[in-house]
C-alpha positions as a Markdown table, in Angstrom:
| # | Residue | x | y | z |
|---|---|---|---|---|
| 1 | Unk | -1.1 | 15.1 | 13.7 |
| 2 | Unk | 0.9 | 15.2 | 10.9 |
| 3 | Unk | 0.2 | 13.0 | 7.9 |
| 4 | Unk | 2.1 | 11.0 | 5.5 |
| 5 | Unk | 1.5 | 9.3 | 2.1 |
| 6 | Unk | 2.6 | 6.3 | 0.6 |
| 7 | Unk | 3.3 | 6.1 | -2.4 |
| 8 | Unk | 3.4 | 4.0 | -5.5 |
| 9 | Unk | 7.0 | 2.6 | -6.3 |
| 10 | Unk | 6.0 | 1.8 | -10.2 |
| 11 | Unk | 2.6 | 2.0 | -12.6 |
| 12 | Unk | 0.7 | -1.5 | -12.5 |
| 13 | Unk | -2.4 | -2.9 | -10.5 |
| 14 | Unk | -2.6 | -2.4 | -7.1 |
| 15 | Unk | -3.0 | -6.0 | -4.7 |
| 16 | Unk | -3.8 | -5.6 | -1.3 |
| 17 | Unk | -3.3 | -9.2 | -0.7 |
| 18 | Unk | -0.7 | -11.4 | -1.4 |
| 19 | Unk | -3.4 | -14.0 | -3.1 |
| 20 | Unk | -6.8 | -13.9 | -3.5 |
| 21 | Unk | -7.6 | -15.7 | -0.7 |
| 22 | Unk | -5.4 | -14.6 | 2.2 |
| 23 | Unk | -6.2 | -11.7 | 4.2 |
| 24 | Unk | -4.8 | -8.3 | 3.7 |
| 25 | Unk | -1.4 | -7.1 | 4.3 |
| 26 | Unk | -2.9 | -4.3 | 6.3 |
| 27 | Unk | -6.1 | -2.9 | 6.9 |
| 28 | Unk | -6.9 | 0.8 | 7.8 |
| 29 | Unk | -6.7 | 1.5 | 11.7 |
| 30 | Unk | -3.1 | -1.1 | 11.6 |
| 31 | Unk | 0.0 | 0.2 | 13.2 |
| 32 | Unk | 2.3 | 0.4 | 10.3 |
| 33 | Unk | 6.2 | 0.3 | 11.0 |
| 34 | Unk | 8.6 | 1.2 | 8.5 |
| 35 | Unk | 9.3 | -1.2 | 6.1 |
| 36 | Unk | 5.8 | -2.8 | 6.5 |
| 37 | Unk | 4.5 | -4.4 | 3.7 |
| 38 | Unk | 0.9 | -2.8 | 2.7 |
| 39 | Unk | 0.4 | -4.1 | -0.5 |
| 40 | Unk | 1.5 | -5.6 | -3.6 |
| 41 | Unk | 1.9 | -3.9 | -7.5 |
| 42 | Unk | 2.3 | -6.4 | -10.5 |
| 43 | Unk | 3.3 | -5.3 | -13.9 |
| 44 | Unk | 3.7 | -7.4 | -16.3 |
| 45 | Unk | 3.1 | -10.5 | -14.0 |
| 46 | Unk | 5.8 | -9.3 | -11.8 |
| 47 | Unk | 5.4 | -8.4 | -8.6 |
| 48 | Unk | 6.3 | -6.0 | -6.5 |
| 49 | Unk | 6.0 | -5.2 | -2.6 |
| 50 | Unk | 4.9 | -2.0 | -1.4 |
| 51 | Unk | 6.9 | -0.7 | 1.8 |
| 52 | Unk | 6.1 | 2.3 | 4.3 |
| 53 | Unk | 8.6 | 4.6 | 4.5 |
| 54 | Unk | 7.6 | 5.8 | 8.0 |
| 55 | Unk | 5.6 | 4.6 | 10.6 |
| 56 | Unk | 1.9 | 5.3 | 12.0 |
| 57 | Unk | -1.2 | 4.0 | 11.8 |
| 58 | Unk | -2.6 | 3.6 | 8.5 |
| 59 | Unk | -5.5 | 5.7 | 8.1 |
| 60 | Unk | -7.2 | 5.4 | 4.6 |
| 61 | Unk | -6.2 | 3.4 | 1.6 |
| 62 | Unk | -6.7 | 6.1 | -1.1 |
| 63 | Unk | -6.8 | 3.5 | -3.8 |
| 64 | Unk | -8.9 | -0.3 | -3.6 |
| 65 | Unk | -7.8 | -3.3 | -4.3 |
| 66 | Unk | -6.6 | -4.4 | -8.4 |
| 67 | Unk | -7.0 | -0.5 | -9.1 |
| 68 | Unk | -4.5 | 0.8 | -11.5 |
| 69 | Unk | -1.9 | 2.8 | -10.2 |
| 70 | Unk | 0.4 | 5.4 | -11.5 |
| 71 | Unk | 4.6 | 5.4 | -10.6 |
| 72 | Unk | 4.4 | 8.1 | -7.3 |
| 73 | Unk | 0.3 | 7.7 | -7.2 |
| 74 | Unk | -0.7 | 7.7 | -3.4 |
| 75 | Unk | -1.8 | 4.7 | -1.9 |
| 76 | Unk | -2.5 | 4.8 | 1.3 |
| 77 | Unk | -2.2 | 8.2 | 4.3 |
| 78 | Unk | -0.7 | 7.6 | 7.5 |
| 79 | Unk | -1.1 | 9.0 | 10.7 |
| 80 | Unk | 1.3 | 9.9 | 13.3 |
């Protein structure tokens, strides 16, 4: 199987929800297709969604939820 990454579109936290008390965009095991949203990254009080670029099933999130991220960090590995 070959694996894929996705990656961080800009430094800032790292939300896995849209709001503290909704559910997760995704959760490892999901089907992801592209242009799913798994995530959220706010800078500045901005937000900003987090799309795959590819589809598969979304193995492991690499980073957890309100972590800081890095501009290109991995987020998350997908599975084909």
């Amino acid at each position: 199987m070959a694996m894929k990454q996705i990656l961080s579109p800009l430094p800032g936290t790292f939300y896995r929800k849209p709001a503290p008390d909704q559910p997760a965009f995704k959760s490892e095991g999901d089907s992801i297709a592209q242009g799913d949203v798994i995530g959220l990254v706010e800078v500045m009080k901005t937000f900003f969604e987090v799309k795959a670029e590819a589809a598969g099933k979304l193995k492991v999130f690499l980073v957890e939820n309100e972590d800081p991220v890095t501009a290109g960090q991995p987020l998350a590995d997908l599975e084909d």
